[in-house]
N, CA, C, O and CB atoms as a CASP TS submission, in Angstrom:
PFRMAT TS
TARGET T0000
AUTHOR 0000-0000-0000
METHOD Language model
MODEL 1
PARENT N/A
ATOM      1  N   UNK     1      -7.055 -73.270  63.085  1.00  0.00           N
ATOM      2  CA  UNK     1      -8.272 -72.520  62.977  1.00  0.00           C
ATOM      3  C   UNK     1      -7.981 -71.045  62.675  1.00  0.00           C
ATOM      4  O   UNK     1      -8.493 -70.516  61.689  1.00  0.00           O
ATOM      5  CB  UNK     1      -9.083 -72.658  64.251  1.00  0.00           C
ATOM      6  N   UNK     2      -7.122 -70.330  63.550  1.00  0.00           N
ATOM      7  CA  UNK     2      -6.643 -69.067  63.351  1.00  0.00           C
ATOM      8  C   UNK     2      -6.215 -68.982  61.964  1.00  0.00           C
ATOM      9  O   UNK     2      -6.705 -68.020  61.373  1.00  0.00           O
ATOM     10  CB  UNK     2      -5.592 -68.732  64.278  1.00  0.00           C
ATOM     11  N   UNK     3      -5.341 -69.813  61.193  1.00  0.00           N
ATOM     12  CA  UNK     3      -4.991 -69.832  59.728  1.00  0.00           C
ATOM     13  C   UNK     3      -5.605 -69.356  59.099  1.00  0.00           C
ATOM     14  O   UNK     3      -5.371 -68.281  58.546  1.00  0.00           O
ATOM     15  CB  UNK     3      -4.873 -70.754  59.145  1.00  0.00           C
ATOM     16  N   UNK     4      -7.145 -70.406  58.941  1.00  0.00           N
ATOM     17  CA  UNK     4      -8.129 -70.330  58.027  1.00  0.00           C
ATOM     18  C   UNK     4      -8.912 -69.340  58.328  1.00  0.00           C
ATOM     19  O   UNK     4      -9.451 -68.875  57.323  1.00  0.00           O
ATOM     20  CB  UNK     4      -8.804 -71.412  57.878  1.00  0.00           C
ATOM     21  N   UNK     5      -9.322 -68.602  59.729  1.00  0.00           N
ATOM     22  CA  UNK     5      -9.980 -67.517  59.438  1.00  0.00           C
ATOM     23  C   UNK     5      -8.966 -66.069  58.792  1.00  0.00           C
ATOM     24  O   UNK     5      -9.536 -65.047  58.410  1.00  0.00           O
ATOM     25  CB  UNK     5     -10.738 -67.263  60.820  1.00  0.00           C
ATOM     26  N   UNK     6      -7.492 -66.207  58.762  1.00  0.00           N
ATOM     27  CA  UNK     6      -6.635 -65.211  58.178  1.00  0.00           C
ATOM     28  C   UNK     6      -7.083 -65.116  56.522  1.00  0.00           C
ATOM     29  O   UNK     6      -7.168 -64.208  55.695  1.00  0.00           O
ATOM     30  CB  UNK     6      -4.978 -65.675  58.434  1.00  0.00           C
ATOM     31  N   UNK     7      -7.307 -66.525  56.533  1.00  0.00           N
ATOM     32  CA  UNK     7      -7.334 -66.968  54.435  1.00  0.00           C
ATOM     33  C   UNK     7      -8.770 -66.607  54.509  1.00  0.00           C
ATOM     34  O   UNK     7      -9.359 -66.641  53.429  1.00  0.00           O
ATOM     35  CB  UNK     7      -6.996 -69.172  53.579  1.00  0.00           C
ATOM     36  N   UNK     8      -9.250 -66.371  55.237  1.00  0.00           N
ATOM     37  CA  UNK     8     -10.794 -65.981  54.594  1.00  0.00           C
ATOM     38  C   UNK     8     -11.119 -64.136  54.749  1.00  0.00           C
ATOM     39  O   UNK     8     -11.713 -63.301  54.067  1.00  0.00           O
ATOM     40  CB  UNK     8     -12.221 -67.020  55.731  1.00  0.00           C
ATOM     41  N   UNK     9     -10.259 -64.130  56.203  1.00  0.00           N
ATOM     42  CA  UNK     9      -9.964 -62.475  55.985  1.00  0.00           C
ATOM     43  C   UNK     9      -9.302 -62.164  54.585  1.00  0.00           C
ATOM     44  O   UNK     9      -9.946 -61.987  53.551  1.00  0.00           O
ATOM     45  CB  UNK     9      -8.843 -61.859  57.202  1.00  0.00           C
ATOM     46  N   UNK    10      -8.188 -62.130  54.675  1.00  0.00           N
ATOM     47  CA  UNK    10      -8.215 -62.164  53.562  1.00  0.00           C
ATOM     48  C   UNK    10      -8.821 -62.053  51.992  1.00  0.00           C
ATOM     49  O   UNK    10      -8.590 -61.001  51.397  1.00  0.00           O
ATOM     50  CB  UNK    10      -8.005 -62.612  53.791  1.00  0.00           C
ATOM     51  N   UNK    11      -9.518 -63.010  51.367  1.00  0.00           N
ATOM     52  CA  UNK    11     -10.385 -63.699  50.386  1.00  0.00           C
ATOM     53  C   UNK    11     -11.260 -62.381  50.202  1.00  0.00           C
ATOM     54  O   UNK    11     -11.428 -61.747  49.160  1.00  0.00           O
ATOM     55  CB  UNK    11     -11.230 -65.210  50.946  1.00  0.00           C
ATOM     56  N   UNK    12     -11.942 -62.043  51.874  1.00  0.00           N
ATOM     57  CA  UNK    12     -12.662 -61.105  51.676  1.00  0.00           C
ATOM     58  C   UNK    12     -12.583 -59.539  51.531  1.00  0.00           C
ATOM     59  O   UNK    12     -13.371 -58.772  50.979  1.00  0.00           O
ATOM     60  CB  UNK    12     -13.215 -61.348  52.343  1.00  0.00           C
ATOM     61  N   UNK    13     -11.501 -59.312  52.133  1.00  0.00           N
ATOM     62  CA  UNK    13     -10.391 -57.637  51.646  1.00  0.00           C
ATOM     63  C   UNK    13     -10.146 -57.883  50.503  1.00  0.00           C
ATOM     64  O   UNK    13     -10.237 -56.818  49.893  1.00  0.00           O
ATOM     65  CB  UNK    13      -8.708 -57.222  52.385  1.00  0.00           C
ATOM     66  N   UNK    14      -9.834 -58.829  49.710  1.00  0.00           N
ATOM     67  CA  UNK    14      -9.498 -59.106  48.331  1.00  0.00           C
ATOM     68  C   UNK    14     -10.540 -59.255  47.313  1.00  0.00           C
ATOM     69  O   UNK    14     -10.100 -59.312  46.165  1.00  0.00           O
ATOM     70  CB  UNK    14      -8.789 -60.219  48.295  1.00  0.00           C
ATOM     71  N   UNK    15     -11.821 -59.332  47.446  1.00  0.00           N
ATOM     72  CA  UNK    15     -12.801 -59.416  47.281  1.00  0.00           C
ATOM     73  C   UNK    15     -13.376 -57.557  46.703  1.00  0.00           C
ATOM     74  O   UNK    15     -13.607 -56.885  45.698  1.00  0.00           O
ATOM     75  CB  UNK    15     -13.252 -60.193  48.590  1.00  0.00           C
ATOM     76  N   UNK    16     -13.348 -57.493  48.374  1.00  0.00           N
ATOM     77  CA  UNK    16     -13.899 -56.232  48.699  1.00  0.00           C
ATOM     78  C   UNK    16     -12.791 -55.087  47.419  1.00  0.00           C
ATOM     79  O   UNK    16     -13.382 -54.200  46.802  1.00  0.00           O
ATOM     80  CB  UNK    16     -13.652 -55.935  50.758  1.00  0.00           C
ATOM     81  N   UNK    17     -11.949 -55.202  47.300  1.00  0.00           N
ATOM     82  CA  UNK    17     -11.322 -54.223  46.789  1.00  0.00           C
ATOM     83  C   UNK    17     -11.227 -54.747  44.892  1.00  0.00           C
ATOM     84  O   UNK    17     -10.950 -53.981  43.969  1.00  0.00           O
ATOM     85  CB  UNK    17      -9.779 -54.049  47.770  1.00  0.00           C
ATOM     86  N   UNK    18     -11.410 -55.590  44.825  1.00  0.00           N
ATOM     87  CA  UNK    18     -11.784 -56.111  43.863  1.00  0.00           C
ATOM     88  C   UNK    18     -13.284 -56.015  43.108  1.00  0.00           C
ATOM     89  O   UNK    18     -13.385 -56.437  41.956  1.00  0.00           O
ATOM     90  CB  UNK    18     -11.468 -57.135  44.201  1.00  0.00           C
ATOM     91  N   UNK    19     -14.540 -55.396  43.861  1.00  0.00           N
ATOM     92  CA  UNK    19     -15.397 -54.355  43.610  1.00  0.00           C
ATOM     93  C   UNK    19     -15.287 -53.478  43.197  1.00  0.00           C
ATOM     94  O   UNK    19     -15.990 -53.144  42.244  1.00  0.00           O
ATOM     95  CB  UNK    19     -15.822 -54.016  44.195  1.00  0.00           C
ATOM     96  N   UNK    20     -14.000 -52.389  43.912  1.00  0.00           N
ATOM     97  CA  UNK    20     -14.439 -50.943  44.069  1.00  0.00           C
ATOM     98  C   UNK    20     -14.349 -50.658  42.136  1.00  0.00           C
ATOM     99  O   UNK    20     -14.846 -49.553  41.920  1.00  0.00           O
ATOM    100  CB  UNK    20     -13.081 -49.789  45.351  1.00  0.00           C
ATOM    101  N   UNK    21     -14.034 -51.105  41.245  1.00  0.00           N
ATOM    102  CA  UNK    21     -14.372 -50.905  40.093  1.00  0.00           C
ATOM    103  C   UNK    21     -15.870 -51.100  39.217  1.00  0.00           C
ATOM    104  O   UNK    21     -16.271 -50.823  38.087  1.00  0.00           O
ATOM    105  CB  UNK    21     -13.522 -51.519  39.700  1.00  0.00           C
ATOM    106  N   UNK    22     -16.317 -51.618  40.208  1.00  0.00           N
ATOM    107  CA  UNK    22     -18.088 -52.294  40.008  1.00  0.00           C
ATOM    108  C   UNK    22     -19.018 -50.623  40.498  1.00  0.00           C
ATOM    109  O   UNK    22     -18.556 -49.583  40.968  1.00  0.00           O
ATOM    110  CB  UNK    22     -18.594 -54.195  41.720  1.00  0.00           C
ATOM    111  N   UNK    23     -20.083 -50.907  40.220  1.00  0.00           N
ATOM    112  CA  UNK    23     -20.857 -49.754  40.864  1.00  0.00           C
ATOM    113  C   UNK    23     -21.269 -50.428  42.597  1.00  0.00           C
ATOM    114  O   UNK    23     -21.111 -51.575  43.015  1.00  0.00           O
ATOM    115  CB  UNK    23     -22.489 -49.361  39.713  1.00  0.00           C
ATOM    116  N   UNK    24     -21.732 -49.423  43.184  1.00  0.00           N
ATOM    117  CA  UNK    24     -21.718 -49.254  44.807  1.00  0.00           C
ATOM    118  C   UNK    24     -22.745 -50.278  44.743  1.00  0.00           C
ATOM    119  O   UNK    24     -22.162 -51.362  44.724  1.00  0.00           O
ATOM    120  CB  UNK    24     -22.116 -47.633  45.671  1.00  0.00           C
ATOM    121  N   UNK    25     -23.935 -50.430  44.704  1.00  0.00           N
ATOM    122  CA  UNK    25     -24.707 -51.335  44.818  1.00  0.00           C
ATOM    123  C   UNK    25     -24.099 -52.907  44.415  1.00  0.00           C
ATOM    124  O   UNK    25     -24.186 -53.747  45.311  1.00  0.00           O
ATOM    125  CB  UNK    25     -25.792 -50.858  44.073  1.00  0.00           C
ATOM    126  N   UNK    26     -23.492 -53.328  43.107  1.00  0.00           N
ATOM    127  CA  UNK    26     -22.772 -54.586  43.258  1.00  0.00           C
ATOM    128  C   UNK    26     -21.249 -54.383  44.288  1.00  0.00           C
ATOM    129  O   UNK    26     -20.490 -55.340  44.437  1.00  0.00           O
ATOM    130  CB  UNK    26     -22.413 -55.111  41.585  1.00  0.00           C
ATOM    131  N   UNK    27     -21.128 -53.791  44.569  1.00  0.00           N
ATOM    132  CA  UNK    27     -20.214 -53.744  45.853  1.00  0.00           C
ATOM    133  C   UNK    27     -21.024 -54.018  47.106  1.00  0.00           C
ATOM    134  O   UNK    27     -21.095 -55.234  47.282  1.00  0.00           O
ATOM    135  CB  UNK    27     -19.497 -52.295  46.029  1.00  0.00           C
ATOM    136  N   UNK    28     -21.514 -53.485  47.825  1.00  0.00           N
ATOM    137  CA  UNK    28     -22.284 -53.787  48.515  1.00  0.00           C
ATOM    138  C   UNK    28     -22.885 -55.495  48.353  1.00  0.00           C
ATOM    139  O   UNK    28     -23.031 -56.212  49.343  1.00  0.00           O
ATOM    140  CB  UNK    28     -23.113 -52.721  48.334  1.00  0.00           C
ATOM    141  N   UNK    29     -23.102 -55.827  47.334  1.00  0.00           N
ATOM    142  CA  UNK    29     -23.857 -56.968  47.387  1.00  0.00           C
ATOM    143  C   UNK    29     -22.261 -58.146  47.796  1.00  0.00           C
ATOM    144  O   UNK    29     -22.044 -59.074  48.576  1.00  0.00           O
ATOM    145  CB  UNK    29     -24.913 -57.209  45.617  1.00  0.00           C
ATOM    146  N   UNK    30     -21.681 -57.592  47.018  1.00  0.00           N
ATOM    147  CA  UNK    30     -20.479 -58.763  47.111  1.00  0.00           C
ATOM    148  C   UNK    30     -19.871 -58.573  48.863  1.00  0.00           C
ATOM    149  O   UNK    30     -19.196 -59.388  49.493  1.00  0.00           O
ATOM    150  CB  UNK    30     -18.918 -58.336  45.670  1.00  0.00           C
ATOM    151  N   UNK    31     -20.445 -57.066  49.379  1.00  0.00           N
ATOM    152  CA  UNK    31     -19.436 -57.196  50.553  1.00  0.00           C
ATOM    153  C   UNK    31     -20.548 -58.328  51.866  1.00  0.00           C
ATOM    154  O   UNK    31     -20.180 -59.039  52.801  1.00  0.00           O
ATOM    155  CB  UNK    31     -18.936 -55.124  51.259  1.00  0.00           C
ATOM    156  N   UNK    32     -21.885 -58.025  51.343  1.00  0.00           N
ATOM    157  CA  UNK    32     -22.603 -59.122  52.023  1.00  0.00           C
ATOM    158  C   UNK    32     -22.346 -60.103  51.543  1.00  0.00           C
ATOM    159  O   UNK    32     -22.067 -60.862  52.472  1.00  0.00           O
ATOM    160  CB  UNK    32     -23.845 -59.116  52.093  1.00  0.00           C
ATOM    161  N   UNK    33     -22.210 -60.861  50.167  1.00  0.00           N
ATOM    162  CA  UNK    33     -22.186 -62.412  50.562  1.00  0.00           C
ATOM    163  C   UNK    33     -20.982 -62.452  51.154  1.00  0.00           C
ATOM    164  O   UNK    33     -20.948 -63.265  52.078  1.00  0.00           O
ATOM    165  CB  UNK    33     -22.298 -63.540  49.380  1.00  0.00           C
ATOM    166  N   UNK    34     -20.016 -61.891  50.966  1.00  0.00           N
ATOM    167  CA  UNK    34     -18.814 -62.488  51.833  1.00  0.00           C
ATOM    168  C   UNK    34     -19.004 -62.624  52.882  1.00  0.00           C
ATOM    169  O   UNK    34     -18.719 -63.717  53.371  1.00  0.00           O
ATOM    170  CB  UNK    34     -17.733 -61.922  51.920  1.00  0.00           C
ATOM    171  N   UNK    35     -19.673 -61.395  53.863  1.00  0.00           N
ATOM    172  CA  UNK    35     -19.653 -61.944  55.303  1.00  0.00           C
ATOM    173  C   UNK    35     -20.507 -62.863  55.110  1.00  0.00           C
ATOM    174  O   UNK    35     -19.938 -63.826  55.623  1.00  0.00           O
ATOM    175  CB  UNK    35     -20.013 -61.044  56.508  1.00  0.00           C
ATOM    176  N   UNK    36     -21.723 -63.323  54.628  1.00  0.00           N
ATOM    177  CA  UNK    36     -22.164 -64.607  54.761  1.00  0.00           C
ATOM    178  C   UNK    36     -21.847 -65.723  54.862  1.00  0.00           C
ATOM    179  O   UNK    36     -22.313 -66.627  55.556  1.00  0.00           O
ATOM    180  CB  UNK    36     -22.597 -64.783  54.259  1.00  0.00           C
ATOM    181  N   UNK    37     -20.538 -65.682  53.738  1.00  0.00           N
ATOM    182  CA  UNK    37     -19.791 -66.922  53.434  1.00  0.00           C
ATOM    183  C   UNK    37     -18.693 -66.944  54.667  1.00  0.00           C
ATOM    184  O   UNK    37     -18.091 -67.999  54.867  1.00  0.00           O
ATOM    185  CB  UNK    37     -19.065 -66.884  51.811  1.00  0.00           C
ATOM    186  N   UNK    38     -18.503 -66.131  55.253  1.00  0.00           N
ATOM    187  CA  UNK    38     -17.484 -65.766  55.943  1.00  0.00           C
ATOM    188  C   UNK    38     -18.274 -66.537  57.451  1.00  0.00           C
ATOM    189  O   UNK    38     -17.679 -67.040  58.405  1.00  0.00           O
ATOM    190  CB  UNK    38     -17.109 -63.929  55.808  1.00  0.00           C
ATOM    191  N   UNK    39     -19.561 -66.427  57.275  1.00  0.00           N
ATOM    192  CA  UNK    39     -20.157 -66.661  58.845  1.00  0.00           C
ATOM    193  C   UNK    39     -20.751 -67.767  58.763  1.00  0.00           C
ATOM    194  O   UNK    39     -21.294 -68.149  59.799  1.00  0.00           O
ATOM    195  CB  UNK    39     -21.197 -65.624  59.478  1.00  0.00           C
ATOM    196  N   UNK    40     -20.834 -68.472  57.782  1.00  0.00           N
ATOM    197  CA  UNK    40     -21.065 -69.773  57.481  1.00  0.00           C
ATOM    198  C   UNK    40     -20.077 -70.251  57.647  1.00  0.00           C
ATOM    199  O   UNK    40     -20.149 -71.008  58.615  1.00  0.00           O
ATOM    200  CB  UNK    40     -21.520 -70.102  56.408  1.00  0.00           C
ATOM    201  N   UNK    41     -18.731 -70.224  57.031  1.00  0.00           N
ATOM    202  CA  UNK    41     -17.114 -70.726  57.401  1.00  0.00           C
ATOM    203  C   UNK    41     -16.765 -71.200  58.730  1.00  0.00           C
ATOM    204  O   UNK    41     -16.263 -72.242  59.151  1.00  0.00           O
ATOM    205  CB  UNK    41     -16.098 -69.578  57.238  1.00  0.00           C
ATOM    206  N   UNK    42     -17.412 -69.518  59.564  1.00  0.00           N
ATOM    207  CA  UNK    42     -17.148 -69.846  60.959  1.00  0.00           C
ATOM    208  C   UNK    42     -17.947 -70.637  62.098  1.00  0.00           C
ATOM    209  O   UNK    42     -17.557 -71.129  63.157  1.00  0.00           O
ATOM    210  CB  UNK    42     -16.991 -68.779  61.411  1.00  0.00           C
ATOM    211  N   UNK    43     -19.689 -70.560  61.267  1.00  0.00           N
ATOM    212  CA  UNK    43     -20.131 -71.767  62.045  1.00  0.00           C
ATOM    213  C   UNK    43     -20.058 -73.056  61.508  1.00  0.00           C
ATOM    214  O   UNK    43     -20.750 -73.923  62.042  1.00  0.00           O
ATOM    215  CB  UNK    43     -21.384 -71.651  62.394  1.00  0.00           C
ATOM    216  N   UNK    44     -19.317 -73.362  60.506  1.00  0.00           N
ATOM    217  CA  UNK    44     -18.961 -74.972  60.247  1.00  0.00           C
ATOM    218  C   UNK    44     -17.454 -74.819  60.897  1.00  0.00           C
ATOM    219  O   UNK    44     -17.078 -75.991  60.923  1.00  0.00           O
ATOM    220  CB  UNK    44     -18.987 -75.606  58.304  1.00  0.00           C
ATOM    221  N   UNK    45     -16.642 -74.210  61.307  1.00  0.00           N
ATOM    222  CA  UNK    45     -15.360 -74.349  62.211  1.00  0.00           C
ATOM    223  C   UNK    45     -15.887 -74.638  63.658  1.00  0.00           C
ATOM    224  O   UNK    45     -15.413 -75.500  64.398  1.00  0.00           O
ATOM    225  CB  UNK    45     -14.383 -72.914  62.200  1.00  0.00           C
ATOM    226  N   UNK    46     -16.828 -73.885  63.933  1.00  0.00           N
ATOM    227  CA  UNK    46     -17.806 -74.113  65.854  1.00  0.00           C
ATOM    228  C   UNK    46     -18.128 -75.134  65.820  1.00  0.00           C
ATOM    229  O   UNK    46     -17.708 -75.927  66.663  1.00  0.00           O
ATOM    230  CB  UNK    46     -19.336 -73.312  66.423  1.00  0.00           C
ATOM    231  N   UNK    47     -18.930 -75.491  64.911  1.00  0.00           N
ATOM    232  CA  UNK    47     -19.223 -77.408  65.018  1.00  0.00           C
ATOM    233  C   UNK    47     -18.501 -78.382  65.157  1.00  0.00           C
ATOM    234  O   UNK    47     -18.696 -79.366  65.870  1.00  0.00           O
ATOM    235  CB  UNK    47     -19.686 -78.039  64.031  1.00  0.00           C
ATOM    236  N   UNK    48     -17.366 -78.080  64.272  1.00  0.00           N
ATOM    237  CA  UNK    48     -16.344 -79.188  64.141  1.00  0.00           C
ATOM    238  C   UNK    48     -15.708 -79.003  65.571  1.00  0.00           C
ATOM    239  O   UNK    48     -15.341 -80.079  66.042  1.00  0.00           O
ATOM    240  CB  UNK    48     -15.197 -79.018  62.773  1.00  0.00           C
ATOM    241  N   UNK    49     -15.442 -77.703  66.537  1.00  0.00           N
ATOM    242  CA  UNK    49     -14.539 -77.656  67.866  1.00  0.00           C
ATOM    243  C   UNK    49     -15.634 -78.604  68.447  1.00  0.00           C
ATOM    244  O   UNK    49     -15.252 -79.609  69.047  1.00  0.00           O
ATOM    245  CB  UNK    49     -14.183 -75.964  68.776  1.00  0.00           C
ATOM    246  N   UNK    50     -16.634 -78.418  68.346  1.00  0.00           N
ATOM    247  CA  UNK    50     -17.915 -78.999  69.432  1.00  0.00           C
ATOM    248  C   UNK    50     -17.438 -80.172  69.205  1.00  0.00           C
ATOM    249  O   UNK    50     -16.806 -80.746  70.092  1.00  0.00           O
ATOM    250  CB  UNK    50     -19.719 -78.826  69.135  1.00  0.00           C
ATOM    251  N   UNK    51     -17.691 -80.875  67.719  1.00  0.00           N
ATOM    252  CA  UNK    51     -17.610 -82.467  67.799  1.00  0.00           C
ATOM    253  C   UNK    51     -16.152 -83.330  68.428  1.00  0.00           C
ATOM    254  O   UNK    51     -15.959 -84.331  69.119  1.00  0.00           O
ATOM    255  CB  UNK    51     -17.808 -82.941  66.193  1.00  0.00           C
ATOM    256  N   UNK    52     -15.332 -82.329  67.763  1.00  0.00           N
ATOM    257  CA  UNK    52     -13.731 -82.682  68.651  1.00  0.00           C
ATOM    258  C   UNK    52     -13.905 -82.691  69.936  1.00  0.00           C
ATOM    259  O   UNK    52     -13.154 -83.462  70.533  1.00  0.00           O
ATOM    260  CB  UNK    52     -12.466 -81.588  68.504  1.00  0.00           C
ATOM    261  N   UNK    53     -15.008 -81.800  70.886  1.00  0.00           N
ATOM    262  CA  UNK    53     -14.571 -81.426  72.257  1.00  0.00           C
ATOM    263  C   UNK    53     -14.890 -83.138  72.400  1.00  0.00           C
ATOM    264  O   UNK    53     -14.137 -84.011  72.829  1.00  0.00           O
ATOM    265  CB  UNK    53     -15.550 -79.997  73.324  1.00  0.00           C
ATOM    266  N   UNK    54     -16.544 -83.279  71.777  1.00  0.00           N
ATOM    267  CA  UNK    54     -17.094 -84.410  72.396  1.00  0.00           C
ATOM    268  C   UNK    54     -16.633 -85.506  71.962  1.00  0.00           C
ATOM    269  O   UNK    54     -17.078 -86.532  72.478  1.00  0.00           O
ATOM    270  CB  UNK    54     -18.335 -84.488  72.326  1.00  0.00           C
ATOM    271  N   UNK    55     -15.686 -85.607  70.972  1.00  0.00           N
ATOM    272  CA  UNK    55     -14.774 -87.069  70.496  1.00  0.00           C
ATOM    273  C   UNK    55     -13.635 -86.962  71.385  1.00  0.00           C
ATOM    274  O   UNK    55     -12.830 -87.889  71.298  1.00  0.00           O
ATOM    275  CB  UNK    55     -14.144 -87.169  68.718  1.00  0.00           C
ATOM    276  N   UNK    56     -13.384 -86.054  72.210  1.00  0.00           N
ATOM    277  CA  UNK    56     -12.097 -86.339  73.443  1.00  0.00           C
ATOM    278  C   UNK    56     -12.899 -86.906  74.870  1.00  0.00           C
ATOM    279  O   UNK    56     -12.414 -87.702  75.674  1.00  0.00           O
ATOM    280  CB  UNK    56     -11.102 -84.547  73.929  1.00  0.00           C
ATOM    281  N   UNK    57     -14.075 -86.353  74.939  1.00  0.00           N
ATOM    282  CA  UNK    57     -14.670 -86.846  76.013  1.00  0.00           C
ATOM    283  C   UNK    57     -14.954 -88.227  76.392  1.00  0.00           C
ATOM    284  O   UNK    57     -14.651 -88.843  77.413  1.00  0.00           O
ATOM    285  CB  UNK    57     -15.610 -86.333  76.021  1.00  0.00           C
ATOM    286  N   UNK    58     -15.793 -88.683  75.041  1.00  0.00           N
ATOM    287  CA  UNK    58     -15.702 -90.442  74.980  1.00  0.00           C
ATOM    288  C   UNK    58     -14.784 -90.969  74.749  1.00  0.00           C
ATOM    289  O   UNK    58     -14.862 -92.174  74.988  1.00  0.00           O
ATOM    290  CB  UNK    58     -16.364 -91.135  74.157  1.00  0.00           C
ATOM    291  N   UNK    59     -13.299 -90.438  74.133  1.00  0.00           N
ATOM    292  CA  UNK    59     -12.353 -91.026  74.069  1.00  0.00           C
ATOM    293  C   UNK    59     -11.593 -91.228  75.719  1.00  0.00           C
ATOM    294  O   UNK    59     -10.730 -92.039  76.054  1.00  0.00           O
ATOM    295  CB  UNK    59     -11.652 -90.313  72.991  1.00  0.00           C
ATOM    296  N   UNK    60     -12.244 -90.231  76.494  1.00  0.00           N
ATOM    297  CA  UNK    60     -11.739 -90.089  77.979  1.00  0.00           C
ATOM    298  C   UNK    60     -12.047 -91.303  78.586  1.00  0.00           C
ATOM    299  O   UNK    60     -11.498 -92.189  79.240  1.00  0.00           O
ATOM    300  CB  UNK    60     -12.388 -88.907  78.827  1.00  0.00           C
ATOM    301  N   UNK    61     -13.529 -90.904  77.954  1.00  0.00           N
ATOM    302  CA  UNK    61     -14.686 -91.973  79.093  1.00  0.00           C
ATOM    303  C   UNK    61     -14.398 -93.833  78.591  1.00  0.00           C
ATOM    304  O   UNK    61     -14.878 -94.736  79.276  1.00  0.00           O
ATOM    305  CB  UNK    61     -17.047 -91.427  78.579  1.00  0.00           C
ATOM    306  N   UNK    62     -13.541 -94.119  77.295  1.00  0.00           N
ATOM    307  CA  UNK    62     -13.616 -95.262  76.791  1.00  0.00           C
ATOM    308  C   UNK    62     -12.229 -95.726  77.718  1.00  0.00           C
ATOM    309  O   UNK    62     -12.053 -96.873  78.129  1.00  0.00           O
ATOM    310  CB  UNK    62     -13.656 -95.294  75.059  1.00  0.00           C
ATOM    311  N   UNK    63     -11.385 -94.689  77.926  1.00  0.00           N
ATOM    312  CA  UNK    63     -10.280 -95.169  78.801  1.00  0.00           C
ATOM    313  C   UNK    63     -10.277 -95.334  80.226  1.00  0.00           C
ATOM    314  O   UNK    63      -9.356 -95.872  80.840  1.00  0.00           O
ATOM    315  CB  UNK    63      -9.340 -94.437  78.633  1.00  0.00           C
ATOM    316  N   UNK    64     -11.351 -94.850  80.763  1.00  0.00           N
ATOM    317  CA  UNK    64     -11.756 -94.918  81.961  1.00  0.00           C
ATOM    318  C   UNK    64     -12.816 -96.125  82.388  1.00  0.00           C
ATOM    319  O   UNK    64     -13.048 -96.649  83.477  1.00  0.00           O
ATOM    320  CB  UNK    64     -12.237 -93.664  82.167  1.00  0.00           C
ATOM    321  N   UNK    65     -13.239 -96.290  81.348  1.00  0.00           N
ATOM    322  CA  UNK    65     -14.298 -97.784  81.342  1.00  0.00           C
ATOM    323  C   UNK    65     -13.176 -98.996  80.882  1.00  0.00           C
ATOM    324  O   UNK    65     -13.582-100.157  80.829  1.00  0.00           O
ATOM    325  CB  UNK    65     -15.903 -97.690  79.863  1.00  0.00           C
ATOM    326  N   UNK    66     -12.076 -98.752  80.626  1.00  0.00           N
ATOM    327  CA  UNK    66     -10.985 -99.979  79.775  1.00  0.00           C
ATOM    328  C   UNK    66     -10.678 -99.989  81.330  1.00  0.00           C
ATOM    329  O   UNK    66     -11.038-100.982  81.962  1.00  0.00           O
ATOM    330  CB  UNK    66      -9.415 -99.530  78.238  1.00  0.00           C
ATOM    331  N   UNK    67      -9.958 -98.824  82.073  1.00  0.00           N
ATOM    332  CA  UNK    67      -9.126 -98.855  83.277  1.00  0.00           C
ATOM    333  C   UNK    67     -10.122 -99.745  84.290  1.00  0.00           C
ATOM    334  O   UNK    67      -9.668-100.599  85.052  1.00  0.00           O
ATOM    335  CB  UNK    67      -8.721 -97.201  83.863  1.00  0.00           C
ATOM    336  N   UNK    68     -11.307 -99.475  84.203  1.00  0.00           N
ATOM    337  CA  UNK    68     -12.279 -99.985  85.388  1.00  0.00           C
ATOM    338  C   UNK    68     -12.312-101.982  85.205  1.00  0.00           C
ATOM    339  O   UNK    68     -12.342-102.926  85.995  1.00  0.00           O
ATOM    340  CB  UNK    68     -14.247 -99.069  85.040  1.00  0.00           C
ATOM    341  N   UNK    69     -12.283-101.813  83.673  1.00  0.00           N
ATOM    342  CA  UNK    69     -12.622-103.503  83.326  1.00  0.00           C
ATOM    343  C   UNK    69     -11.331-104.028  83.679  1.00  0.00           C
ATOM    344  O   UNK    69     -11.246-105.118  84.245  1.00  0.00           O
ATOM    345  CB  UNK    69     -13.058-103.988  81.563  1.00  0.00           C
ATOM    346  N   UNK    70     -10.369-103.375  83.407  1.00  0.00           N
ATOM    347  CA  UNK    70      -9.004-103.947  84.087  1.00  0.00           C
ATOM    348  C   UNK    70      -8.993-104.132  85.178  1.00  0.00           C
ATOM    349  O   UNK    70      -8.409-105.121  85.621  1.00  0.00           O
ATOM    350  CB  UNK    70      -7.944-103.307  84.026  1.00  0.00           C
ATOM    351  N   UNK    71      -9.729-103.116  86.111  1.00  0.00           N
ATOM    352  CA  UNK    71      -8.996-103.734  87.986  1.00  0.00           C
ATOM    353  C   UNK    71     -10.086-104.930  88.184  1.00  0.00           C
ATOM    354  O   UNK    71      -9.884-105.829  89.000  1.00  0.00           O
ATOM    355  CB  UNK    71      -9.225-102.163  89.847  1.00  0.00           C
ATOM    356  N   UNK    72     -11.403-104.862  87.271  1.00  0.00           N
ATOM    357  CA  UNK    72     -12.065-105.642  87.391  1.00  0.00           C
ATOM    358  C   UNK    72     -11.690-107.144  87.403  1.00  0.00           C
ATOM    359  O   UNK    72     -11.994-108.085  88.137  1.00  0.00           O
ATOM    360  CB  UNK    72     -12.743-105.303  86.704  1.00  0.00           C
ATOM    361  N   UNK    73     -11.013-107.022  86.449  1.00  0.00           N
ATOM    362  CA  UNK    73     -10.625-108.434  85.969  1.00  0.00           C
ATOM    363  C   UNK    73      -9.455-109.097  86.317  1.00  0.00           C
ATOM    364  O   UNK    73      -9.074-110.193  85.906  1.00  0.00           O
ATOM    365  CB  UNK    73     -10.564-108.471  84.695  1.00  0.00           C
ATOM    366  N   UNK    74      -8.926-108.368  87.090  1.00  0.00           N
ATOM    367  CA  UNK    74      -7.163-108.788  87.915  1.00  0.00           C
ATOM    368  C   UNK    74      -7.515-108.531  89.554  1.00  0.00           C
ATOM    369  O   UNK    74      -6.642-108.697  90.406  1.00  0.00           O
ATOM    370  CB  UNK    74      -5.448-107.312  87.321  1.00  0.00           C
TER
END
């Protein structure tokens, strides 16, 4: 995760300086979509931790319901 927000830092200093030959107003515009794109990036990275948290949880809870059917059944 840390990686990909470096490559997007990045993208966007590279970006940004890649304006300063544009006039101030298309600078400006490019330095907003980046953070946009930049904060969109980071809430599709939050989702994906969320769905991982909750694909370890049922993966918890599926081993804990296997362990239970086992003493069950012996």
């Amino acid at each position: 995760m840390e990686l990909k927000l470096r490559i997007i830092s990045t993208i966007i200093v590279l970006s940004l300086i890649a304006c300063n030959n544009q006039s101030e107003e298309k600078a400006e515009q490019a330095k907003l979509d980046s953070i946009r794109i930049a904060d969109s990036i980071t809430f599709v990275l939050e989702k994906e931790r969320v769905i991982d948290s909750i694909q370890a949880i049922a993966d918890e809870q599926q081993i804990i319901s296997d362990s239970i059917q086992n003493q069950v059944s012996n």
